[in-house]
N, C-alpha and C positions, 0 to 999 in steps of 0.2 A: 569363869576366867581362869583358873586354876586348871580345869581339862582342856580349857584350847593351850596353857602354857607347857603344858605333859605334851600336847600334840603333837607341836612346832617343835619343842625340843628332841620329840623321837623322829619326827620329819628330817630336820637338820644332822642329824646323826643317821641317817639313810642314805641320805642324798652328798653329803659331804666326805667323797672318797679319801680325803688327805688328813682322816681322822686315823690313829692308829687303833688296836686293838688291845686287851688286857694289858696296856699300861704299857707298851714295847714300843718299838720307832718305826714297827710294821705299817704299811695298808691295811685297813680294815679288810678289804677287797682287792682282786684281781680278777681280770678276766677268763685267768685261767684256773680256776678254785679247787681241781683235782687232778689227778696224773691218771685215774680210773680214765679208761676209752682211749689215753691219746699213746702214739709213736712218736719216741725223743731218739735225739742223737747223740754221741758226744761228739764236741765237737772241739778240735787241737788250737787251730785259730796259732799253729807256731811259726808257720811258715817266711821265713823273711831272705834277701838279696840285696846283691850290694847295689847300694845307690838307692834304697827305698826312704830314705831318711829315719832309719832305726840305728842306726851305727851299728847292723848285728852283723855284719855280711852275710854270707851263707848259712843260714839258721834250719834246719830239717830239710835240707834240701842235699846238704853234701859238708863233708868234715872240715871248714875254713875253707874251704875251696869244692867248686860245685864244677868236677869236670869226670871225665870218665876212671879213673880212678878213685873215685872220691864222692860217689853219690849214693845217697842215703834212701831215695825211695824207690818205688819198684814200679811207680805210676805215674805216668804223667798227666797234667791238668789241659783237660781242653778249653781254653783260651780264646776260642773267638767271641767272646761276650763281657771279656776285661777293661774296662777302661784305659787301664795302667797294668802294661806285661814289660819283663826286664829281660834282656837277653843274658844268654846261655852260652858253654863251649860246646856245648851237644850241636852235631847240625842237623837238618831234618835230611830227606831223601833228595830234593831239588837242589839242596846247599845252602839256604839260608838257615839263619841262627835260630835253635829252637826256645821259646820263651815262654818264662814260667809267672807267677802272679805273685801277691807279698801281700800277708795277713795283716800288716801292718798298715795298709792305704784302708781308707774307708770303705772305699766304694765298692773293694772286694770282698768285704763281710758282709756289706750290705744288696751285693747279687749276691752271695751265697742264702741270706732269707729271702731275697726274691725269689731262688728256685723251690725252696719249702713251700710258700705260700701258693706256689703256681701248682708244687704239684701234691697240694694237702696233707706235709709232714707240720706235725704240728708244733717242732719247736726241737732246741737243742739242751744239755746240758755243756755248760763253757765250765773244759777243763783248766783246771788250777792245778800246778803241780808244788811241791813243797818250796824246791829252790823258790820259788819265785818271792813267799812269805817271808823270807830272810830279812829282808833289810827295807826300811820305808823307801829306799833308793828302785829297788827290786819290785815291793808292790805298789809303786806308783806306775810305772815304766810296765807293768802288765795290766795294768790298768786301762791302756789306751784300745788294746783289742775289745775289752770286757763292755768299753762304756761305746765304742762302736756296735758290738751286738746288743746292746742296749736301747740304745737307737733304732737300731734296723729293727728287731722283735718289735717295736712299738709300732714302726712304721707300715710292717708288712703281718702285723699281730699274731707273731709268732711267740711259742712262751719259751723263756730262760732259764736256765735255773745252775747254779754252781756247783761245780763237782771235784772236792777238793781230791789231791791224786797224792800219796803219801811215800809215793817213789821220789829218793834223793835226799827223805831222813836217815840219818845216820846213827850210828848208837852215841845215845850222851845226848843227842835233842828231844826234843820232847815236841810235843802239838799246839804251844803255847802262841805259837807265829801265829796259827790262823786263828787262834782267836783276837790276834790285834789284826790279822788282815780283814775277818769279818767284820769289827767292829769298823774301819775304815770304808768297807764298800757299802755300808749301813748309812756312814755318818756323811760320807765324802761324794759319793756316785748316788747317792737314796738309790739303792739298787732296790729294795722293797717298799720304796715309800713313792709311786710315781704317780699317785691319786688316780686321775679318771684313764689313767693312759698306763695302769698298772700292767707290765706282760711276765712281770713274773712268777715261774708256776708256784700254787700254793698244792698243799696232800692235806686231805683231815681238816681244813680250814687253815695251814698254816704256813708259810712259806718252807718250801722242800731244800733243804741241805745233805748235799750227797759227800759223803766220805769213803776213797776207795784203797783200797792196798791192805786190810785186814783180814793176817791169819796165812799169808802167805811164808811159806818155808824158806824161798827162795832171798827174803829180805835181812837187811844186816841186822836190824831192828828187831826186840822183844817188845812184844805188846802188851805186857805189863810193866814196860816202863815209858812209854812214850807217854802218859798223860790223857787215856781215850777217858776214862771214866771224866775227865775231868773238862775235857772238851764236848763230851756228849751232855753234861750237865749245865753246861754253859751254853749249849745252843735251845737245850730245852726246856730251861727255866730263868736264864738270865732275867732281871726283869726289865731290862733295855732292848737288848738285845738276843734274846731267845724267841722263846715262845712257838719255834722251830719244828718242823718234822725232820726226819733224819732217817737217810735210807743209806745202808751202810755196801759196800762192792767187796765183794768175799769171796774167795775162792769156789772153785766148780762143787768139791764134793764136801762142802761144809757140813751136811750133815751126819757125813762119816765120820769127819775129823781123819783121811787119808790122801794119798795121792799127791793131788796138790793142796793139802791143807796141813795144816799143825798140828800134830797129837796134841791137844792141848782145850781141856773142854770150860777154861778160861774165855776163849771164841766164843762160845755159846751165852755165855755170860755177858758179855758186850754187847753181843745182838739182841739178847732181851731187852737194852735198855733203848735201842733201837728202834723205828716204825715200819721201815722199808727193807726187805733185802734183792740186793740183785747179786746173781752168781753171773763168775767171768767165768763165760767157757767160749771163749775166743779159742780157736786150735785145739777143742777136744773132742769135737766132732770133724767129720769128713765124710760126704756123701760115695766116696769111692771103697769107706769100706763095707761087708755086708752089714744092712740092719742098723745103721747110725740114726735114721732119723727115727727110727721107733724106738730105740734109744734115748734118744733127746725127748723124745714125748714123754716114755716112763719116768725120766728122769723129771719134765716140767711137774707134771702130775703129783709127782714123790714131795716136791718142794715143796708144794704150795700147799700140800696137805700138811706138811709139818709145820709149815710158816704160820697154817689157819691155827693150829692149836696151839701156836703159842700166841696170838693175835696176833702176828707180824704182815704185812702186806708183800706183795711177790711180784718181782719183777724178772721175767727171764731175758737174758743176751738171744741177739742172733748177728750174724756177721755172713757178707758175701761170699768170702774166701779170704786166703792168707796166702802170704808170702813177704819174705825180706833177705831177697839173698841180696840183694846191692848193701843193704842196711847192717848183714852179718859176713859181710867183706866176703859173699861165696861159700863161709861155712853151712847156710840155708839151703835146704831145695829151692830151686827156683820155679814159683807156682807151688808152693805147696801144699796147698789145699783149694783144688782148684773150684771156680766158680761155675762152672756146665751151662756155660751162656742162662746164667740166673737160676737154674733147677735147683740150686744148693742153696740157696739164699732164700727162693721161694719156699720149698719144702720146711724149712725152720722157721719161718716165717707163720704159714699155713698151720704145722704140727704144732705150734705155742699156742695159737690163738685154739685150735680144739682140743688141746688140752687142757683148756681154761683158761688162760692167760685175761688179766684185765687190763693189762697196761704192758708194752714192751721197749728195752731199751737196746738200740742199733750200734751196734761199733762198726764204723765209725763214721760224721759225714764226710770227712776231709783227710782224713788219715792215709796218707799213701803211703808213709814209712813202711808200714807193715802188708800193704796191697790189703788194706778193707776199706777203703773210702770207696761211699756210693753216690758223690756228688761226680759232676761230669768228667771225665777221662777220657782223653784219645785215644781212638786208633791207630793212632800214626804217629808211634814216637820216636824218638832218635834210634836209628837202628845200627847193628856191625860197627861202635865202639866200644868194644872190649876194654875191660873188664863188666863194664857196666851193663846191666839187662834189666830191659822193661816191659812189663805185663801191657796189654790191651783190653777193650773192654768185649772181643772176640768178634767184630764187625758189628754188636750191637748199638743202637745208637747211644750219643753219650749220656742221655739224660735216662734209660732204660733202669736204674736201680732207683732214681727220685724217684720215677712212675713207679715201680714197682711196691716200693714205700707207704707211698698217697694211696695204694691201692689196698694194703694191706690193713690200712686205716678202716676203710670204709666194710673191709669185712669185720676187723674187730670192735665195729660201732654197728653193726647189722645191717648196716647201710648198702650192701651187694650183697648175694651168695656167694659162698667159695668156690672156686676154679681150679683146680690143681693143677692146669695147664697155662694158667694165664700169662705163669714168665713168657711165654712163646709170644704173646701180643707185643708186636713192635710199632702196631701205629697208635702215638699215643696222641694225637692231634686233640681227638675227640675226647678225653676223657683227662685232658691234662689240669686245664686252672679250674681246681677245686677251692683253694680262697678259703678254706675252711678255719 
């Protein structure tokens, strides 16, 4: 009697996903239980217009006002697959109004995981930026995008995963917010607690919390006094609300401590206490100069050897291209770091994964402020309104970086061989809903 009551009690505790783990408010379980093999995105999820029912108006779109003087990205969204598109002062070529989408309606988060699912990326991290932690006013009202991708990743079983962004602390605050805004998407959204229908990504067995803006020069903030020790301790031992992995977003050459990083070997010290690291090197590579992508290879290589001997796990950046000359009022190149109809995105792409890479993360899906969003984008955006200029996606079609993505998946799961030519593949008919 005694062993069939061991039995049923270790049965029950198997089978009943909305049990938590080591005494936390976690899921035992998710369906996605490592970051090892997949392609994440970030993903901005800022974009809003007036009359969306946000009260934001023109939100990443353009400065209060979203007209040719005043527009903030450098891409537009291609649109014929929106339920709900808002009209613009931009015209197209024929003269009608050209119109954009609002992260704020549902159904546009939730075609935006429809296209992941279709075309085998397997999930985003949903950026969190600091403003938002301010005030329960603030992390309620961001809340409404996070519990729409919440939804949709369930729906179309993609994995989620948070990535707080530490741009918009000031000196004199500290990181105290997000521990009341984590404790709230914990308690309020069960964003880890969603039993059999768990999509959020776990690392190590544990739910993955990304923290980015660490060791940058460029911030007003000292990182010895914002409070990391104290929030890294809180995600990884709380006993409510920890129990946590923790992948930190740190400058390109961290482990020089130059360039773009801090003399300051304080940094290092942080990231021990750390699981994950991923280096931002958004715009420090460029295939137009010589010898970049073998570059980036040494440089993946160099990482990951140093990450293995400290145990840390490694995550390298790749990005299509860059550009923000609308976003930097014309002070930017425009194109500046251009995309070579996808050979520049592929190549970083290809060189990470044999360099070793186990897991890569993509800036950005949706990010057009800066021209690196590789969700769909027209060819045909408003043109000859000066001030204003907008990149294309160079006549390739607009879904050509999803595909490109999904594809990259399946070499870094062994699942293809590699191509070095495959950006060129334009017909993705056959190769597109991978559903993975």
């Amino acid at each position: 009697m005694r062993n069939k009551l061991i039995g049923w009690l270790l049965t029950f505790l198997v089978l009943d996903s909305n049990l938590v783990f080591a005494g936390t408010k976690h899921s035992i379980s998710t369906r996605h239980p490592s970051y090892d093999g997949l392609i994440m995105c970030g993903y901005q999820g800022w974009f809003r217009t007036e009359g969306d029912g946000s009260g934001r108006g023109w939100v990443h779109y353009g400065r209060n006002f979203f007209n040719a003087s005043n527009s903030t990205v450098d891409l537009w969204p291609d649109v014929s697959e929106y339920q709900k598109t808002y009209s613009t002062d931009f015209k197209l070529e024929e003269g009608s109004s050209a119109r954009v989408f609002s992260s704020w309606d549902e159904s546009t988060v939730d075609l935006h995981f429809k296209w992941m699912q279709e075309y085998g990326i397997d999930g985003v991290f949903m950026q969190r930026f600091f403003d938002v932690t301010r005030s329960k006013k603030s992390r309620g009202e961001s809340r409404v995008i996070l519990s729409h991708a919440l939804k949709a990743s369930q729906n179309h079983e993609r994995a989620i995963a948070v990535m707080y962004d530490l741009s918009g602390l000031k000196p004199g605050e500290d990181c105290s917010t997000l521990i009341q805004d984590w404790k709230e998407l914990v308690d309020e959204l069960k964003l880890t607690a969603q039993g059999t229908n768990q999509s959020y990504l776990y690392h190590r067995g544990k739910p993955l919390v990304a923290i980015w803006g660490i060791g940058f020069p460029d911030r007003p903030y000292n990182i010895h006094d914002i409070g990391l020790e104290k929030l890294l301790d809180f995600l990884r031992n709380d006993p409510q609300y920890g129990g946590c992995c923790v992948m930190l977003g740190v400058p390109n050459y961290f482990r020089d401590l130059r360039a773009d990083t801090i003399a300051d070997e304080y940094l290092h010290q942080i990231m021990a206490k750390a699981d994950v690291i991923m280096p931002w090197m958004v715009g420090r590579f460029s295939e137009s100069l010589h010898g970049e992508i073998n570059r980036y290879g040494a440089q993946v290589k160099a990482d990951q050897a140093w990450c293995a001997d400290r145990k840390l796990d490694y995550v390298p950046c790749v990005y299509p291209g860059f550009s923000w000359y609308n976003l930097s009022k014309g002070r930017g190149p425009h194109d500046a770091i251009p995309r070579l109809k996808g050979r520049f995105y592929w190549d970083l792409m290809t060189t990470a994964i044999q360099s070793g890479a186990k897991m890569i993360y993509v800036a950005m899906f949706d990010e057009m402020d800066e021209g690196t969003a590789i969700f769909k984008c027209t060819n045909n955006p408003p043109q000859h309104q000066p001030p204003a200029k907008f990149l294309t996606y160079e006549g390739l079609p607009s879904d050509h970086y999803l595909w490109l993505t999904g594809q990259a998946g399946k070499i870094l799961r062994g699942e293809i061989t590699p191509d070095k030519d495959l950006y060129q593949n334009t017909n993705h008919e056959l190769t597109k809903n991978a559903k993975r």
